[in-house]
Chimera marker file (.cmm) of the C-alpha trace (Angstrom):
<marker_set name="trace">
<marker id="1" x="118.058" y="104.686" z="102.094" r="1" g="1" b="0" radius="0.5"/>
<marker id="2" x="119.360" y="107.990" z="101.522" r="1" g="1" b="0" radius="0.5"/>
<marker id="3" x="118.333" y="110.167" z="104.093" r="1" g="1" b="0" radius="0.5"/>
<marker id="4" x="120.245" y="112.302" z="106.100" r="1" g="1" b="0" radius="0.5"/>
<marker id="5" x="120.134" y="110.962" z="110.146" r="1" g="1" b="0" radius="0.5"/>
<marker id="6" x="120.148" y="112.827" z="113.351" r="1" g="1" b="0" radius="0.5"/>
<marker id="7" x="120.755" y="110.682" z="116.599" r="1" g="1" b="0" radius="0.5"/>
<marker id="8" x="119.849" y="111.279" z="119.897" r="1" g="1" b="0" radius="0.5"/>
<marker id="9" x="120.467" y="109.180" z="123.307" r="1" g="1" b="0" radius="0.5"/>
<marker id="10" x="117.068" y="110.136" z="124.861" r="1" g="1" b="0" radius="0.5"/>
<marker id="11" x="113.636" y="112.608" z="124.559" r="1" g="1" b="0" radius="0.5"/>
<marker id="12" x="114.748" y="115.530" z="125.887" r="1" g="1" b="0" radius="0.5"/>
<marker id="13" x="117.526" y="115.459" z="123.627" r="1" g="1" b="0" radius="0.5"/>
<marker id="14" x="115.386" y="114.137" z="120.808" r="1" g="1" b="0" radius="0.5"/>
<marker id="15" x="113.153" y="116.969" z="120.996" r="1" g="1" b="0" radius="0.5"/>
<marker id="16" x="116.284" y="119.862" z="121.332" r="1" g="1" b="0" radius="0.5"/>
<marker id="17" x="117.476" y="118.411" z="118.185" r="1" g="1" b="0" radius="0.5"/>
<marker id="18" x="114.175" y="118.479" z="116.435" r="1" g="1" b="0" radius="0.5"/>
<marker id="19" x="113.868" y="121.966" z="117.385" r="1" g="1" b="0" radius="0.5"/>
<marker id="20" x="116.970" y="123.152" z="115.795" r="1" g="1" b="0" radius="0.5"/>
<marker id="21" x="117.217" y="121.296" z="112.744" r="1" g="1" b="0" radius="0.5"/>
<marker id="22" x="114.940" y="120.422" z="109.342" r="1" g="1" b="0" radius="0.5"/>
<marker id="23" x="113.671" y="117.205" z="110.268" r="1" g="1" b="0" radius="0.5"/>
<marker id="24" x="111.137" y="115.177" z="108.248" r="1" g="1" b="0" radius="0.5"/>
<marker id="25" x="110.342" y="111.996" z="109.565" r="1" g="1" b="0" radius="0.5"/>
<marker id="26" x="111.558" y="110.986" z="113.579" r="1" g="1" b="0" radius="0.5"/>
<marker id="27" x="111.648" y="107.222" z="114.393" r="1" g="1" b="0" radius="0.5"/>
<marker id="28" x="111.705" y="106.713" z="118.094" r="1" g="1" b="0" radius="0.5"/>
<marker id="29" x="111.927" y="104.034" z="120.606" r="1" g="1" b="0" radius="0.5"/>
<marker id="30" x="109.614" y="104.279" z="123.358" r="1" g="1" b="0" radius="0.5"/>
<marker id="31" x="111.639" y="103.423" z="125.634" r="1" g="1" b="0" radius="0.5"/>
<marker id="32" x="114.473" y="106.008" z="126.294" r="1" g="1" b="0" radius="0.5"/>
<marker id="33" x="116.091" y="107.362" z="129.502" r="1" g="1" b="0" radius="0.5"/>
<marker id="34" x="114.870" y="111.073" z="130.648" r="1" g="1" b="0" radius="0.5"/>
<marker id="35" x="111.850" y="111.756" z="128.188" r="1" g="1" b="0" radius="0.5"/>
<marker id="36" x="110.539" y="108.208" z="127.560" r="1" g="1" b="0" radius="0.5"/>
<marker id="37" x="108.954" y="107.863" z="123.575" r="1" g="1" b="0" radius="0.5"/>
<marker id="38" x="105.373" y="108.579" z="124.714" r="1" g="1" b="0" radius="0.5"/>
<marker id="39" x="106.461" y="111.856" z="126.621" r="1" g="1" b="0" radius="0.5"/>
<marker id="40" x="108.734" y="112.900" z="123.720" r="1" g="1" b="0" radius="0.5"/>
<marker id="41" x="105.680" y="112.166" z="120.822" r="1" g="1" b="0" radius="0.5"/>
<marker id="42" x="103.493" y="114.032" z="123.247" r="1" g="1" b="0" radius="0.5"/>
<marker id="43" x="105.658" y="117.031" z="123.149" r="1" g="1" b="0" radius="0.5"/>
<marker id="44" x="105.829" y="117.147" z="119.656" r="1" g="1" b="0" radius="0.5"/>
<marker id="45" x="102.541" y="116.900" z="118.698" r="1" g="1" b="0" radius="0.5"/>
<marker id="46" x="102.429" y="119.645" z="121.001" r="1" g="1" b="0" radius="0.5"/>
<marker id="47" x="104.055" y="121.821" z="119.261" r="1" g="1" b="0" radius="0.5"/>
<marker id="48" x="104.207" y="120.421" z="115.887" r="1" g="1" b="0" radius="0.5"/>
<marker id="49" x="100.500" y="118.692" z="115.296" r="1" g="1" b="0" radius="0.5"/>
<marker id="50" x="101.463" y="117.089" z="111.733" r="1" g="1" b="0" radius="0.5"/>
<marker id="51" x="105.091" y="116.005" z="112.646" r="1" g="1" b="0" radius="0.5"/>
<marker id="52" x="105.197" y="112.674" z="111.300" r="1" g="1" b="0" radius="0.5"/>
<marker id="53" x="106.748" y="110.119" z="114.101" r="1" g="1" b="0" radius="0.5"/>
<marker id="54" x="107.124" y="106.620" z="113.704" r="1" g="1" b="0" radius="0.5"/>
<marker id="55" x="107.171" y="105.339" z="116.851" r="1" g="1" b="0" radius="0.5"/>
<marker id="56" x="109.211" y="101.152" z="117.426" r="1" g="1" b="0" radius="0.5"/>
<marker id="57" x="108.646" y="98.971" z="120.890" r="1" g="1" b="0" radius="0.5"/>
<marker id="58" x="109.104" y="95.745" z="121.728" r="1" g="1" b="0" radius="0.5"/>
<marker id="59" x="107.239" y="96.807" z="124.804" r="1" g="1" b="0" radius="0.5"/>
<marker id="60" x="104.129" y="95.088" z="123.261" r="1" g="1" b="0" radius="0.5"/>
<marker id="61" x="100.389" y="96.222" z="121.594" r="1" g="1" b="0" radius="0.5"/>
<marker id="62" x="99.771" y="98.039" z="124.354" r="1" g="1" b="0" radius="0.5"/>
<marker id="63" x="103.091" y="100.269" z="124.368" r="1" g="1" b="0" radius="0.5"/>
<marker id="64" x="102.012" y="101.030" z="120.134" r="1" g="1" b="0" radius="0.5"/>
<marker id="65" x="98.350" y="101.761" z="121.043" r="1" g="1" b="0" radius="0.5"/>
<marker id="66" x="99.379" y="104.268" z="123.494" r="1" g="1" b="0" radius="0.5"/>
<marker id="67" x="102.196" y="105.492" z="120.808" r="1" g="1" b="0" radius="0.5"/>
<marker id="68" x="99.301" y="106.203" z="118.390" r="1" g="1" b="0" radius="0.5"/>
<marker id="69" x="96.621" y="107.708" z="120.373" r="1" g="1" b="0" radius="0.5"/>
<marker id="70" x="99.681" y="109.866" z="121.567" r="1" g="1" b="0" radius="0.5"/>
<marker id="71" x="99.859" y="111.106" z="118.148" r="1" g="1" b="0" radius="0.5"/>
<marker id="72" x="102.774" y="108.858" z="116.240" r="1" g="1" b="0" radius="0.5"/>
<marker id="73" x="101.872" y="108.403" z="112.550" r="1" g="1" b="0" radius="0.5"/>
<marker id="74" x="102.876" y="105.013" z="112.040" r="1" g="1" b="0" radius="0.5"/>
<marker id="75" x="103.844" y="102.595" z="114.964" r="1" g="1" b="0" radius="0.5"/>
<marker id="76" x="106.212" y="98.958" z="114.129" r="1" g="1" b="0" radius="0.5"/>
<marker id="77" x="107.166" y="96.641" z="116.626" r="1" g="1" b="0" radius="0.5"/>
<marker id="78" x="110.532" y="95.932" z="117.113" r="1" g="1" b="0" radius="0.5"/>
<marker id="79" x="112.941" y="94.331" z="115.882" r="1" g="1" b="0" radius="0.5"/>
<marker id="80" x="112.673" y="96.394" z="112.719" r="1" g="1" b="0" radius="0.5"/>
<marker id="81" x="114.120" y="94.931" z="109.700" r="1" g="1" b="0" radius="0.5"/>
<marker id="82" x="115.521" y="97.543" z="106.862" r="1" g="1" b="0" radius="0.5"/>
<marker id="83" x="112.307" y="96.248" z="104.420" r="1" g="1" b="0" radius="0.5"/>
<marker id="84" x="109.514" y="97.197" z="107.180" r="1" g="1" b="0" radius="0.5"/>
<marker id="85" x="111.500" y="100.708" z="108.216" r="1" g="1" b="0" radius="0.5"/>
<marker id="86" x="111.815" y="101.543" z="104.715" r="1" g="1" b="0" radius="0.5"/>
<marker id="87" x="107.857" y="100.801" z="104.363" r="1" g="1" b="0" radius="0.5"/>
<marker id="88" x="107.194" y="102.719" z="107.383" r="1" g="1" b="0" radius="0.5"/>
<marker id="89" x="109.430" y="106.089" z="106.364" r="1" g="1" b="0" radius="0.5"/>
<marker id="90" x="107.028" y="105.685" z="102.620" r="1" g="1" b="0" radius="0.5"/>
<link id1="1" id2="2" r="1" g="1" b="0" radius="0.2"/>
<link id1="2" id2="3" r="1" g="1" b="0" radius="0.2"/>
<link id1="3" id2="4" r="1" g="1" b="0" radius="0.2"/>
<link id1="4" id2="5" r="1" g="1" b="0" radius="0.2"/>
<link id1="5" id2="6" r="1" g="1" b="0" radius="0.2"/>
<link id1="6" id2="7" r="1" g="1" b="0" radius="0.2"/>
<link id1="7" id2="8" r="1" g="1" b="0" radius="0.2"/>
<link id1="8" id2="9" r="1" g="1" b="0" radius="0.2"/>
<link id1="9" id2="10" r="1" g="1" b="0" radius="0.2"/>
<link id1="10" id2="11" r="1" g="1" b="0" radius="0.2"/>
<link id1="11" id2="12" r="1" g="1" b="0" radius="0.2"/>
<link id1="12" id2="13" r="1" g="1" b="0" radius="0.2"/>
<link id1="13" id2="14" r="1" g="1" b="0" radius="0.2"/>
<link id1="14" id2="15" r="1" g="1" b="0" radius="0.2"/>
<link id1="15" id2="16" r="1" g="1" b="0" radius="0.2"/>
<link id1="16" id2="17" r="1" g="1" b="0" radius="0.2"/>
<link id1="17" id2="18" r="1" g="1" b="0" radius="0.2"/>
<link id1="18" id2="19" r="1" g="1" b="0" radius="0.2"/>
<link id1="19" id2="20" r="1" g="1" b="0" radius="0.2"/>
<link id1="20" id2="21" r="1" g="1" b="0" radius="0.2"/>
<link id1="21" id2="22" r="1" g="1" b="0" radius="0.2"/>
<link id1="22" id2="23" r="1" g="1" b="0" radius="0.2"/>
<link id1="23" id2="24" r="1" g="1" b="0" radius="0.2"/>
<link id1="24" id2="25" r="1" g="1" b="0" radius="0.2"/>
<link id1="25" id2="26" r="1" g="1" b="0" radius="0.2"/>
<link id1="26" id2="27" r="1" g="1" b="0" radius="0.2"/>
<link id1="27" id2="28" r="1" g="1" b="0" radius="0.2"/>
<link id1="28" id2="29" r="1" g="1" b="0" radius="0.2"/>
<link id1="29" id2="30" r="1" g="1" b="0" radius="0.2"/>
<link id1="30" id2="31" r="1" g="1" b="0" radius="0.2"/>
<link id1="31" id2="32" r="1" g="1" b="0" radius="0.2"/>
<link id1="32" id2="33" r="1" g="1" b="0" radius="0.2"/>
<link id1="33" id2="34" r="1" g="1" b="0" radius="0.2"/>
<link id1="34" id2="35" r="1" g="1" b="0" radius="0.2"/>
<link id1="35" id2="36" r="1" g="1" b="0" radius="0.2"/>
<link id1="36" id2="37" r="1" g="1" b="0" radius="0.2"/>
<link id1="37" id2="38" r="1" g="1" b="0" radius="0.2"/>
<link id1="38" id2="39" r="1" g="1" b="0" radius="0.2"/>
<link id1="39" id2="40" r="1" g="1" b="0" radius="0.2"/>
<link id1="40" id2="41" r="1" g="1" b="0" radius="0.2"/>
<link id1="41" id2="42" r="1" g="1" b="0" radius="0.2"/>
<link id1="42" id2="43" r="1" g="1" b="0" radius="0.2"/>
<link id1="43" id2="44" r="1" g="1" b="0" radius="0.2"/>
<link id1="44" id2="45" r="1" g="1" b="0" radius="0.2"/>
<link id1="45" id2="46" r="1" g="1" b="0" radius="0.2"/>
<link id1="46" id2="47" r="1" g="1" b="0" radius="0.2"/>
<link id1="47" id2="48" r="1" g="1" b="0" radius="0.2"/>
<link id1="48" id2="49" r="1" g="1" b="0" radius="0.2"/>
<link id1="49" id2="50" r="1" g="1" b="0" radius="0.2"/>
<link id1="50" id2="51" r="1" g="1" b="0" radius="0.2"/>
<link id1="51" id2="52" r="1" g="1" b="0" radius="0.2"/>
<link id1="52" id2="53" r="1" g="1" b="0" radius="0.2"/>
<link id1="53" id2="54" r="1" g="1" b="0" radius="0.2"/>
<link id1="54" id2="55" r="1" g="1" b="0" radius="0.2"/>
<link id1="55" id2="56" r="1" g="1" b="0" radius="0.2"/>
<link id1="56" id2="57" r="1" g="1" b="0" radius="0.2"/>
<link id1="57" id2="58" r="1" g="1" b="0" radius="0.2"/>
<link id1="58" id2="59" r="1" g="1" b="0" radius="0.2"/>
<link id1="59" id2="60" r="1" g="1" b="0" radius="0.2"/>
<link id1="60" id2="61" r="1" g="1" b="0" radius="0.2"/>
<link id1="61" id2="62" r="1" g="1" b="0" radius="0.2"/>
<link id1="62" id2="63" r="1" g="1" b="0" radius="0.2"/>
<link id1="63" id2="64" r="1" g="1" b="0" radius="0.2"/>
<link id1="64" id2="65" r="1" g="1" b="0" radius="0.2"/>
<link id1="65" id2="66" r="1" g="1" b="0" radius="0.2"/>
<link id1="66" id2="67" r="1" g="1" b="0" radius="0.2"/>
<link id1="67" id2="68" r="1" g="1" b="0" radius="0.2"/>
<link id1="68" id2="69" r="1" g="1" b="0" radius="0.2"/>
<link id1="69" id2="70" r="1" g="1" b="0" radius="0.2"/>
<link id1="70" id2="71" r="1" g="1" b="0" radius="0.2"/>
<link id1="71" id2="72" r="1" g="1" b="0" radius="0.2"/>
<link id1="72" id2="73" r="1" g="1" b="0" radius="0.2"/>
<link id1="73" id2="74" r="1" g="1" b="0" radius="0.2"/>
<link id1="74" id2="75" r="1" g="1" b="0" radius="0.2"/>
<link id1="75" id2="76" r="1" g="1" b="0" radius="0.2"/>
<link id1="76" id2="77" r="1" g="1" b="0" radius="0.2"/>
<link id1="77" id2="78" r="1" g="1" b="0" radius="0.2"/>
<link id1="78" id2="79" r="1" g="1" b="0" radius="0.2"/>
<link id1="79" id2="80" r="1" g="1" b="0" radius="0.2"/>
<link id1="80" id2="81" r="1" g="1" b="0" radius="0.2"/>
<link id1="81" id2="82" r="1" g="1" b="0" radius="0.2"/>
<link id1="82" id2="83" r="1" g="1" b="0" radius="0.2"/>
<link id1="83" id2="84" r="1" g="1" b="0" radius="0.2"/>
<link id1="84" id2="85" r="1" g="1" b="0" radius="0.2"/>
<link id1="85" id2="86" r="1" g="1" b="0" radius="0.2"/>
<link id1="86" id2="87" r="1" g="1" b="0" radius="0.2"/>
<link id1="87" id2="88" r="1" g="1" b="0" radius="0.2"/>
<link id1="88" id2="89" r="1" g="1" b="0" radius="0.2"/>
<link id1="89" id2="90" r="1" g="1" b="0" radius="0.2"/>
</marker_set>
């Protein structure tokens, strides 16, 4: 889709990386070792009150509930087809 794509195994890694480079848009799992997706989001928003997240579980409507009170912008359940991430990064 273009855009330029930083990974990172886990939140507390996630957020290191998010500190240090330009990032637009983060797309995270909710469930990760160390910093789970809820702990990283909260972190962010933090910090960074209008970083846009996107936040994917398969962990069910409860998992993307908390993801959005938590402060992700957009939440998609997963498995996330191309078509629905590229709807969720407009």
């Amino acid at each position: 889709m273009g855009h330029e794509v930083h990974l990172a195994s886990d939140g507390e890694e996630a957020y290191k990386k998010y500190l240090r480079k330009d990032i637009e848009v983060v797309i995270t799992d909710l469930e990760m070792p160390r910093a789970d997706g809820l702990e990283f989001i909260q972190a962010l928003q933090g910090l960074y009150p209008v970083a846009k997240i996107i936040a994917a579980s398969a962990g069910g409507s409860d998992r993307l509930h908390a993801a959005k009170r938590a402060g992700a912008s957009v939440v998609i359940s997963k498995l996330v087809g191309p078509d629905e991430l590229g709807r969720a990064l407009e």
